[in-house]
C-alpha positions as CSV (number, residue, x, y, z in Angstrom):
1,X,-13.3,-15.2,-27.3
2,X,-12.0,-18.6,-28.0
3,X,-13.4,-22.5,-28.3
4,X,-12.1,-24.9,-26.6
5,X,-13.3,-28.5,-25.5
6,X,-14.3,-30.0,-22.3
7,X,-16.5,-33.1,-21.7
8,X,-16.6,-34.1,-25.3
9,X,-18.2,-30.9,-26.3
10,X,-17.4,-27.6,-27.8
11,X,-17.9,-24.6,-25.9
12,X,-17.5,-20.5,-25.8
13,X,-15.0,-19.5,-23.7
14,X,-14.5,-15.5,-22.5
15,X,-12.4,-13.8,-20.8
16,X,-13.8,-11.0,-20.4
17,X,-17.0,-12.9,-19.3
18,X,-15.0,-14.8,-16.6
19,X,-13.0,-11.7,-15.2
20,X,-16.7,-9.9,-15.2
21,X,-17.6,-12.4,-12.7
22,X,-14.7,-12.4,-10.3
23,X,-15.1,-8.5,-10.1
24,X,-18.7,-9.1,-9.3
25,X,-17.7,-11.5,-7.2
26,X,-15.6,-9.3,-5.2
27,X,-17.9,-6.7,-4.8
28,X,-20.5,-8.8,-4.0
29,X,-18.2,-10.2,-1.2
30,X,-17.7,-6.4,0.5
31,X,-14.2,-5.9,-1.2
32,X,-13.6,-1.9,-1.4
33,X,-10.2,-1.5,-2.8
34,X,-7.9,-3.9,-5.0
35,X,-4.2,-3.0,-5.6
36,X,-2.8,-5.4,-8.7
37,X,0.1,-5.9,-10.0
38,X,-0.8,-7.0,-13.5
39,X,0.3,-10.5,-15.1
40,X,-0.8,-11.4,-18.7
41,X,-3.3,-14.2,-17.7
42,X,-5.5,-11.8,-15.6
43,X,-5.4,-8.5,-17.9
44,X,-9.0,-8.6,-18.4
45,X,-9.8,-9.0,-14.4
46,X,-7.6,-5.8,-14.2
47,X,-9.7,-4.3,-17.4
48,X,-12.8,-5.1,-15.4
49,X,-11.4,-3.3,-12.4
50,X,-10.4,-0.3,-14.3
51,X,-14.3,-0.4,-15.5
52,X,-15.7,-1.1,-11.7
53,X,-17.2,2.3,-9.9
54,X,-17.9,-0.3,-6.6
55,X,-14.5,-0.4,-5.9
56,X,-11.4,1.3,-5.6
57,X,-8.5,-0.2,-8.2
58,X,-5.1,1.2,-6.8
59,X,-2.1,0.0,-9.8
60,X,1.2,-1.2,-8.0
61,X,4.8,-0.8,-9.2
62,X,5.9,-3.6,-6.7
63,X,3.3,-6.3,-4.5
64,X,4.6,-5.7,-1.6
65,X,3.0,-2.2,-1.7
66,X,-0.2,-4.0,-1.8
67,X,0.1,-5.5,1.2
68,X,0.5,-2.0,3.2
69,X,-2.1,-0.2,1.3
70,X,-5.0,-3.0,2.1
71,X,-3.3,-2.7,5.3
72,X,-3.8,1.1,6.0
73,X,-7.4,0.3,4.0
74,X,-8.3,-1.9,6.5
75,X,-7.6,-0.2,9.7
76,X,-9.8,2.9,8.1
77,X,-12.5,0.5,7.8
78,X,-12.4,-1.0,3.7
79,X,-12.1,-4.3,2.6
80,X,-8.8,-5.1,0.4
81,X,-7.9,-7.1,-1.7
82,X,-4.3,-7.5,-3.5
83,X,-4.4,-9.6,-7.2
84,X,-0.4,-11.0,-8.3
85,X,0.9,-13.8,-9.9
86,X,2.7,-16.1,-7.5
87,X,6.1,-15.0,-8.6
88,X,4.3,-11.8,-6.8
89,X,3.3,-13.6,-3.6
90,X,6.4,-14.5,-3.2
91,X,8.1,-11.1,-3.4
92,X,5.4,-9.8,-1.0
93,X,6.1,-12.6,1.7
94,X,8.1,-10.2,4.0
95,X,5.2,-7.7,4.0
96,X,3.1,-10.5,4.7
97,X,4.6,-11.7,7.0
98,X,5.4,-8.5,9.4
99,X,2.4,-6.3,9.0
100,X,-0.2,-8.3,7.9
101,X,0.4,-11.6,10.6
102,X,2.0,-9.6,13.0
103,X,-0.6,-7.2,13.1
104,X,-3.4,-9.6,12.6
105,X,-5.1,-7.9,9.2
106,X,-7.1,-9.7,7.0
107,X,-6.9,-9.5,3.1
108,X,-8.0,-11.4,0.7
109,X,-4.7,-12.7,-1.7
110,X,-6.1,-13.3,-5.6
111,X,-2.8,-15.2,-6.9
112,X,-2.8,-16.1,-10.9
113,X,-1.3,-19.5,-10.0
114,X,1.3,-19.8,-12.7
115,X,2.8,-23.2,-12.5
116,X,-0.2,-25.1,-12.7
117,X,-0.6,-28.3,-14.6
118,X,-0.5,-28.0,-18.0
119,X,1.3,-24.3,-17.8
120,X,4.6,-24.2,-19.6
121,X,7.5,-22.2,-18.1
122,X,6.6,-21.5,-14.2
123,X,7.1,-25.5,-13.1
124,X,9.6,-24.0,-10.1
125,X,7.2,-21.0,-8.9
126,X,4.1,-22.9,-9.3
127,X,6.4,-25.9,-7.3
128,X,6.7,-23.9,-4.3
129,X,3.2,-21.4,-4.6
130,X,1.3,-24.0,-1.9
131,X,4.2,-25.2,-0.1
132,X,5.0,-21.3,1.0
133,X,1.3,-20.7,1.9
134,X,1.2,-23.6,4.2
135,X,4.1,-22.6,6.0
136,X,3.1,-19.0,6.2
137,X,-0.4,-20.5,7.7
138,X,-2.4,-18.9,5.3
139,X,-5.0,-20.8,4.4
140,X,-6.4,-21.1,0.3
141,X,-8.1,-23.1,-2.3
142,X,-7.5,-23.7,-6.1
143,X,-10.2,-22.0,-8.1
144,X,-11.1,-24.3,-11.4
145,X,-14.8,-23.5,-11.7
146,X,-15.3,-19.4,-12.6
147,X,-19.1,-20.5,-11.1
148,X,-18.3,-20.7,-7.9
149,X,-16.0,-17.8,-7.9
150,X,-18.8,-15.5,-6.2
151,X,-19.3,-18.1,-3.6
152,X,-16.0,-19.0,-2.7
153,X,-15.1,-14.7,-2.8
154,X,-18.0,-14.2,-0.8
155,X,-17.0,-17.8,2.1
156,X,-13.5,-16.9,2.1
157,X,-13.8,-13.2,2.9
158,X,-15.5,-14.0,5.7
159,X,-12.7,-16.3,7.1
160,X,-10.2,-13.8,6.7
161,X,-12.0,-11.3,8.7
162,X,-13.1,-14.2,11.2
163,X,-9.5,-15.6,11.5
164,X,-8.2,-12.0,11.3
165,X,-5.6,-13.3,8.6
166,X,-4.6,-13.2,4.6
167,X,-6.6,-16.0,2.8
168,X,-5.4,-16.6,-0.5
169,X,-7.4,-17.8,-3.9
170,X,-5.2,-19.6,-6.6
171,X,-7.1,-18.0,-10.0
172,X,-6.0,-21.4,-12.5
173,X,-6.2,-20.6,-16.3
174,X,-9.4,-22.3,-16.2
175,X,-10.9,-20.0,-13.8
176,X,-9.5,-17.0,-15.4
177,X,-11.0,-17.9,-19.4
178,X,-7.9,-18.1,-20.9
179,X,-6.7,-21.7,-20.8
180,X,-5.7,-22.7,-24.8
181,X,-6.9,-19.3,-25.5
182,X,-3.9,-16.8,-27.5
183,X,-3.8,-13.5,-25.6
184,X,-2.1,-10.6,-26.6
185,X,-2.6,-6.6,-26.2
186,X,0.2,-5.2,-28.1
187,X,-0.4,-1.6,-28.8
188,X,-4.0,-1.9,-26.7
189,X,-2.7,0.0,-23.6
190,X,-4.9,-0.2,-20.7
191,X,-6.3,3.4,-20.0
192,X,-3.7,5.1,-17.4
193,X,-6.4,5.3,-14.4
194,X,-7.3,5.6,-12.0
195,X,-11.1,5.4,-13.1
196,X,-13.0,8.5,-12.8
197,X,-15.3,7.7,-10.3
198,X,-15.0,8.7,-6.5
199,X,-14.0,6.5,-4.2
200,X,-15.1,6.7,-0.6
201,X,-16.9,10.2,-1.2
202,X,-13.2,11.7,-1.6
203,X,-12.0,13.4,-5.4
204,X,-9.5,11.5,-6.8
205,X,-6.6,13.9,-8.3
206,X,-5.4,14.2,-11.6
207,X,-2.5,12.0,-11.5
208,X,1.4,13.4,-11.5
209,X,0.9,15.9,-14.1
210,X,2.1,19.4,-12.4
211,X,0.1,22.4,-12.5
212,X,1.4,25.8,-11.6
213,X,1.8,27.0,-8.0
214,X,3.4,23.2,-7.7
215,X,6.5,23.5,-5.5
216,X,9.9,21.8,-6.6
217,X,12.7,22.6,-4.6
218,X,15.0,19.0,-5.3
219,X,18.3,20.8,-4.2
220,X,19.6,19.4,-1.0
221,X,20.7,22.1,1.4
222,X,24.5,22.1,2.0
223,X,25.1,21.6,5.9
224,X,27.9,19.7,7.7
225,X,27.1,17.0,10.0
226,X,27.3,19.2,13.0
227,X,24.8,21.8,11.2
228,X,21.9,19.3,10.7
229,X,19.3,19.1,13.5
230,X,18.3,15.8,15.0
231,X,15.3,14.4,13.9
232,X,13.9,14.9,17.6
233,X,13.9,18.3,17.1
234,X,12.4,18.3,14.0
235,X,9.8,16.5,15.0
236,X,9.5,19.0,18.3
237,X,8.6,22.0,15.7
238,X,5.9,19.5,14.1
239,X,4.5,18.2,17.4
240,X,1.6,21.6,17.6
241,X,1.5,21.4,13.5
242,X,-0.7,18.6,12.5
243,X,-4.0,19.4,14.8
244,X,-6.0,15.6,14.3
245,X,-3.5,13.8,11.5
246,X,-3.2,10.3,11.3
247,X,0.4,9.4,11.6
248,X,2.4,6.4,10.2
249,X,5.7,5.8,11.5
250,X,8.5,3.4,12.5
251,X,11.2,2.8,14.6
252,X,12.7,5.6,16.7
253,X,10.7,7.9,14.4
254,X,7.3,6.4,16.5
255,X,9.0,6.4,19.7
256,X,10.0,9.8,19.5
257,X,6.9,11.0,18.0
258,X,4.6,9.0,20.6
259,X,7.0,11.0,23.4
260,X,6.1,14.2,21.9
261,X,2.6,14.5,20.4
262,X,1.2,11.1,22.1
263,X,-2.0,10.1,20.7
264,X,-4.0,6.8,19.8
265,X,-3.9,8.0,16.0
266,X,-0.1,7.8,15.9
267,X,0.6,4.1,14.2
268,X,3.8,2.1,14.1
269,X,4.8,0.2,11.0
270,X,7.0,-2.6,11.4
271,X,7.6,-3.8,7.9
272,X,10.9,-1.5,6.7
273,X,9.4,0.8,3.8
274,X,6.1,0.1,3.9
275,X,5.0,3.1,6.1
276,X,4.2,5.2,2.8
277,X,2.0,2.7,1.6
278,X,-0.4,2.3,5.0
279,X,0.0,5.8,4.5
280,X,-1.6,5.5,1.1
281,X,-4.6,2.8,2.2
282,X,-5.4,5.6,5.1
283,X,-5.2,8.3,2.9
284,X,-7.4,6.6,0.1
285,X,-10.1,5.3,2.9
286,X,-10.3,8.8,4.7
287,X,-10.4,11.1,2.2
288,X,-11.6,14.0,3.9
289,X,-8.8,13.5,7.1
290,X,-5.3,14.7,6.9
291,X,-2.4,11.8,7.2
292,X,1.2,12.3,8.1
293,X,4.0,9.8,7.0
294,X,7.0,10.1,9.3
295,X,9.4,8.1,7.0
296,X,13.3,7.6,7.0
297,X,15.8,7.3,4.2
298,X,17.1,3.4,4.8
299,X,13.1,2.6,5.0
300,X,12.0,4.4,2.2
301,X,14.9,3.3,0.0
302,X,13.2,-0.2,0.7
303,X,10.3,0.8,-1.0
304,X,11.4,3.7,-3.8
305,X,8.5,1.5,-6.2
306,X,5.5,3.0,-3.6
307,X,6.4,7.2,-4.7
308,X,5.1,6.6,-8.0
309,X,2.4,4.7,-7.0
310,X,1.3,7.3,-4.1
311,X,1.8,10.0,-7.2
312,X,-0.2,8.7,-9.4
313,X,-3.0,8.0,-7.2
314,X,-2.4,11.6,-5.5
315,X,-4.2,11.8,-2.6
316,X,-4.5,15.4,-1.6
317,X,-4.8,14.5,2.4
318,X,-1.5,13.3,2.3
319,X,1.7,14.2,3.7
320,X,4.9,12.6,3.3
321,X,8.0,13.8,5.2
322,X,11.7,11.6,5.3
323,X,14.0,12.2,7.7
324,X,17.2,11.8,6.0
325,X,20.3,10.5,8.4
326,X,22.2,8.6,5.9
327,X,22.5,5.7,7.9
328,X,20.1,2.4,8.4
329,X,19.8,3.8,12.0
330,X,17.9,0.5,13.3
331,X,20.1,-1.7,12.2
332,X,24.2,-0.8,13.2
333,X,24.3,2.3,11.3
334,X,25.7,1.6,8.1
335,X,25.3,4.1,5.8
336,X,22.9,4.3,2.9
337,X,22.6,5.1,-0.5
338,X,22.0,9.1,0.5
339,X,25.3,9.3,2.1
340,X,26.5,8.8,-1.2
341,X,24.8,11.2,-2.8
342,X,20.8,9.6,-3.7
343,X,18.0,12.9,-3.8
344,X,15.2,11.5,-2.4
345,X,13.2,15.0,-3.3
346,X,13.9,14.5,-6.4
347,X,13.5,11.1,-6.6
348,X,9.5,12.2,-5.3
349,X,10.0,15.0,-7.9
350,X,11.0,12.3,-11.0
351,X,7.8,10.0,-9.3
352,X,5.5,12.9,-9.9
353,X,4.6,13.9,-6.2
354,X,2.8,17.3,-6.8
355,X,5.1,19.2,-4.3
356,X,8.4,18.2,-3.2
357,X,11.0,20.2,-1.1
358,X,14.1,20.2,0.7
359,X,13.9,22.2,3.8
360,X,16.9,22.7,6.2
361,X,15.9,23.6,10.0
362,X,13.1,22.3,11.9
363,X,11.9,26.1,12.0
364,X,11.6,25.7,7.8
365,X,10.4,22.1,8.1
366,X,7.0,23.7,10.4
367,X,6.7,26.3,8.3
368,X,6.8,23.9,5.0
369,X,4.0,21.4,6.8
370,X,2.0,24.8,7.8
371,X,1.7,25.4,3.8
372,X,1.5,21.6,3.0
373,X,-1.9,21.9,4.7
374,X,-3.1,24.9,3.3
375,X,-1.9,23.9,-0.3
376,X,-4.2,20.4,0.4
377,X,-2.0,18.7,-2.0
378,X,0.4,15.6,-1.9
379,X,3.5,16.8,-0.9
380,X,6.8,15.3,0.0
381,X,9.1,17.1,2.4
382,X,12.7,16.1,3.1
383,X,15.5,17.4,5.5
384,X,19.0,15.9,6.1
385,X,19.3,15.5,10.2
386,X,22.5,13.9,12.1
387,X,21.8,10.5,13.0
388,X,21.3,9.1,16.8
389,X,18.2,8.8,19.1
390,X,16.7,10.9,21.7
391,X,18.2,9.6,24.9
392,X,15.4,8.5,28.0
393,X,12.4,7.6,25.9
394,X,10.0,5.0,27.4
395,X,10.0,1.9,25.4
396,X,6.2,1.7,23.9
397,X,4.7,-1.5,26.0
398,X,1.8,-1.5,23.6
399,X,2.1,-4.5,20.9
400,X,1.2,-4.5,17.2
401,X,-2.6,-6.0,18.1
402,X,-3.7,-3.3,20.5
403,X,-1.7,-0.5,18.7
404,X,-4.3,-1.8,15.6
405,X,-7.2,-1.6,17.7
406,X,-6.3,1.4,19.3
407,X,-6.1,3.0,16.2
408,X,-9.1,1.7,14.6
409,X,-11.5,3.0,17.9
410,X,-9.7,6.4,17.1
411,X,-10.8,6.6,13.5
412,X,-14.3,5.7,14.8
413,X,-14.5,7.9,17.5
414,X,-13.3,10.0,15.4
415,X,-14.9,10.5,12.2
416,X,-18.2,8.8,13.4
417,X,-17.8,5.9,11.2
418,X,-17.9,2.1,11.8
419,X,-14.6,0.5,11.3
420,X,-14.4,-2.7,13.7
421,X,-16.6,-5.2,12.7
422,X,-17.9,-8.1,14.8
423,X,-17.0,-11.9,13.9
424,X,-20.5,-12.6,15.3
């Protein structure tokens, strides 16, 4: 708590009180989930978060993870919400840009606008904060008044799902409580989360800790080239496997799963790396429905910051398998970091996914999945393949926006719950 002046007069300032009403300001405007990536000025909104059994409050290693988790939330139904500073917006502009445009999602963008007048050290970030949101087209407003905050939540939620866009909210000092006021949390820790309560009638798991009967196999099978199946046949053994999953995938992974096991729950990702993380925001919203991530080594080496955040939120209904071809297949075939020698099992392993195993035939890969879904644990399943594409697919003719509404119809068919919601 801290004084401070304003209109002649002396006045009470709180933090805590301020970030107690933008959290009730976001529940009050239908939010379901926030991801945050935390920032000094805006501790105590994450505090209040932690605190919030309304909502789920999923902590990020990187923002651009936020943006596929609200993402993957959304398109099961929830309202998201990501909270960064605008250094943060500005790493998560690609994400933004190629699954949340493209795909025409809304989210609602909480951005701790450091830069502002009268903030020291941030002039160049805060410079360009407004210019890049204009030119992304997204439109926002500069919060001053902490009053207004459940009003303006509440109006500019519903533009985003009207517009079927990001709207962002620039949270000023002001609006935040802590304008002249000295913050500091050394050796006060936030709790570890996530919060105890369930979220979407689902159990929430214990966090990476292992247990025993965890499987950790991180020792990369040693094939040559020539040995290694394709991924095509890999995914051939899993095409009969995974009964009703969800499935997120990109690339020539979607293609060739769409060929095989074609379905309107099979989604395509286009943002490189940020299938694991829609992956998450599906997994999180649907608790009680199994969903696959078909992933790849160049894409998940994009995003290496969403394994610890997917194992330590730990969704049991989640299955995560990588395709590892050494190569950024998509993009000439140069080779990746795995060629030379990165474990991405044990890099899952190290993140603290409960299982994680190498497997080396598609044969082992089915019969891995087959346990996977017994086990009802988050597991992550690797096996090295030779690169290339299946030769004579169809090209998909279906494009991002009724690939997202396809989807969404699926999951309300179903699981017999509403997900589209009307603009009228």
């Amino acid at each position: 708590m801290a004084k401070q002046s304003g209109s002649g007069t002396l006045k009470v300032v709180d933090p805590q009180e301020h970030a107690r009403l933008i959290v009730d300001g976001l529940v009050g405007a239908g939010v379901e989930m926030v991801a945050s990536l935390p920032d000094l000025k805006v501790v105590e909104v994450i505090r209040a978060l932690e605190r919030e059994s309304r909502l789920r409050h999923v902590p990020l290693c990187r923002e651009e993870e936020g943006v596929g988790i609200c993402a993957g939330a959304f398109l099961a139904g929830k309202r998201g919400a990501l909270l960064m500073q605008n250094g943060g917006f500005l790493n998560a502009c690609n994400g933004l840009t190629t699954t949340a445009l493209q795909f025409e999602i809304p989210m609602l963008l909480l951005i701790y606008y450091a830069g502002d007048r009268g903030d020291r050290g941030f002039a160049t970030v805060g410079a360009m904060t407004e210019p890049v949101l204009r030119a992304l087209g997204i439109r926002y407003e500069v919060l001053r008044d902490v009053s207004e905050a459940p009003r303006i939540l509440r109006e500019y939620q519903i533009l985003a799902e009207d517009s079927k866009r990001p709207v962002a909210l620039l949270l000023t000092q002001d609006v935040l409580g802590v304008r002249g006021v000295r913050l500091s949390y050394e050796g006060e820790p936030l709790p570890p989360g996530p919060h105890p309560t369930p979220a979407f009638g689902g159990e929430r798991a214990s966090g990476p800790s292992r247990g025993p009967g965890d499987l950790v196999r991180a020792v990369a099978p040693q094939q040559s080239a020539e040995e290694r199946p394709t991924r095509y046949q890999c995914l051939e053994a899993l095409a009969d496997a995974l009964g009703d999953a969800l499935t997120v995938s990109a690339g020539g992974t979607y293609r060739e799963w769409e060929a095989l096991r074609p379905s309107e729950g099979n989604l395509r990702g286009r943002t490189l790396g940020l299938v694991s993380s829609m992956g998450l925001g599906l997994a999180l919203s649907l608790p009680r429905r199994r969903v696959v991530v078909l992933d790849g080594d160049g894409a998940l080496l994009m995003n290496l910051c969403g394994l610890p955040t997917i194992a330590w939120q730990g969704p049991a209904n989640l299955l995560h398998v990588v395709f590892d071809n050494g190569c950024y297949e998509a993009s000439g075939s140069t080779a990746t970091a795995t060629a030379a020698g990165a474990d991405l099992v044990a890099m899952a392993q190290g993140a603290g996914y409960r299982r994680a195993a190498w497997v080396a035939t598609p044969e082992d890969l089915r019969r891995e999945v087959g346990r996977s879904l017994e086990a009802k644990q988050l597991t992550f399943i690797g096996i090295k393949v030779r690169p290339g594409r299946e030769r004579g697919l169809a090209e998909s003719s279906v494009d991002e926006i009724e690939l997202k509404y396809r989807f969404m119809r699926h999951v309300e068919a179903t699981e017999g719950v509403p997900v589209l919601r009307g603009s009228f």
